[in-house]
C-alpha positions in Angstrom: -167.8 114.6 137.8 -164.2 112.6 136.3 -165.0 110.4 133.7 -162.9 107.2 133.4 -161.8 105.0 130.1 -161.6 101.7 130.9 -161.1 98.4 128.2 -162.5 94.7 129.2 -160.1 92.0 128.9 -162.8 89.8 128.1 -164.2 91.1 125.2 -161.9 94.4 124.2 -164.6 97.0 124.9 -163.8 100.0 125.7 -166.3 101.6 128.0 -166.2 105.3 130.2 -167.5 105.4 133.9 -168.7 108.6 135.5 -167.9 108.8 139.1 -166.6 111.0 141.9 -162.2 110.7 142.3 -162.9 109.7 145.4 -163.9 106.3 143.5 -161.5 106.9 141.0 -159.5 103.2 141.5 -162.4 101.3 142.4 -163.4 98.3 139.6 -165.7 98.8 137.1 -167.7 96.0 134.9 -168.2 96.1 131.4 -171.1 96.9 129.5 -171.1 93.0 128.4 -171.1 91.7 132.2 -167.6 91.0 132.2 -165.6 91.8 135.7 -162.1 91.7 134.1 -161.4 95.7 133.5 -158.3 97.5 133.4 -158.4 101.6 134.0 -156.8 103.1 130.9 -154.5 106.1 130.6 -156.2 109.2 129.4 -155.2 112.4 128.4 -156.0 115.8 128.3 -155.6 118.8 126.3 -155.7 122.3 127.9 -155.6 125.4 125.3 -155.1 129.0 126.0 -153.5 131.0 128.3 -154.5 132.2 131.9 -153.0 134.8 131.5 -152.1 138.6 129.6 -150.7 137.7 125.7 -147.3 137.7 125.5 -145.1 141.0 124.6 -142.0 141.2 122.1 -141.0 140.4 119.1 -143.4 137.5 118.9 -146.4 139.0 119.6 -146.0 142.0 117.2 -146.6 140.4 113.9 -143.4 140.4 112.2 -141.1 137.4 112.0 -143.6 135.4 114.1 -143.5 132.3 112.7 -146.4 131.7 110.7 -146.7 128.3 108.7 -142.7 128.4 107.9 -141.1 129.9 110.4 -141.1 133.3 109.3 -139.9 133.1 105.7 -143.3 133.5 103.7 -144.1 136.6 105.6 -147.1 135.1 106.8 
């Protein structure tokens, strides 16, 4: 189940609801009582790939990058 941030304009508590999307814009009360919410803006971070690695020059080792771009020979 989606889990929402909200942040009372009341008392500046930011709280997270647990509820199904279908819910997803309906109001939510603080923990403190307070009716005055507003729905924050949250993000999310995906890592690794779906798919097969990558093939080339990248993927082999040399000049991949490392921490500086290639020039330590990392």
């Amino acid at each position: 189940m989606p889990r929402y941030e909200f942040r009372c304009r009341a008392c500046g508590a930011t709280f997270e609801v647990s509820r199904p999307m279908s819910e997803a814009s309906a109001p939510a009360a603080c923990p403190g009582g307070h009716d005055d919410t507003v729905k924050l803006l949250s993000t999310v971070t995906v890592t690794g790939r779906g798919g097969p690695a990558p093939s080339g020059p990248a993927a082999g080792g040399s000049g991949g990058g490392g921490c500086c771009g290639g020039a330590c020979g990392c």
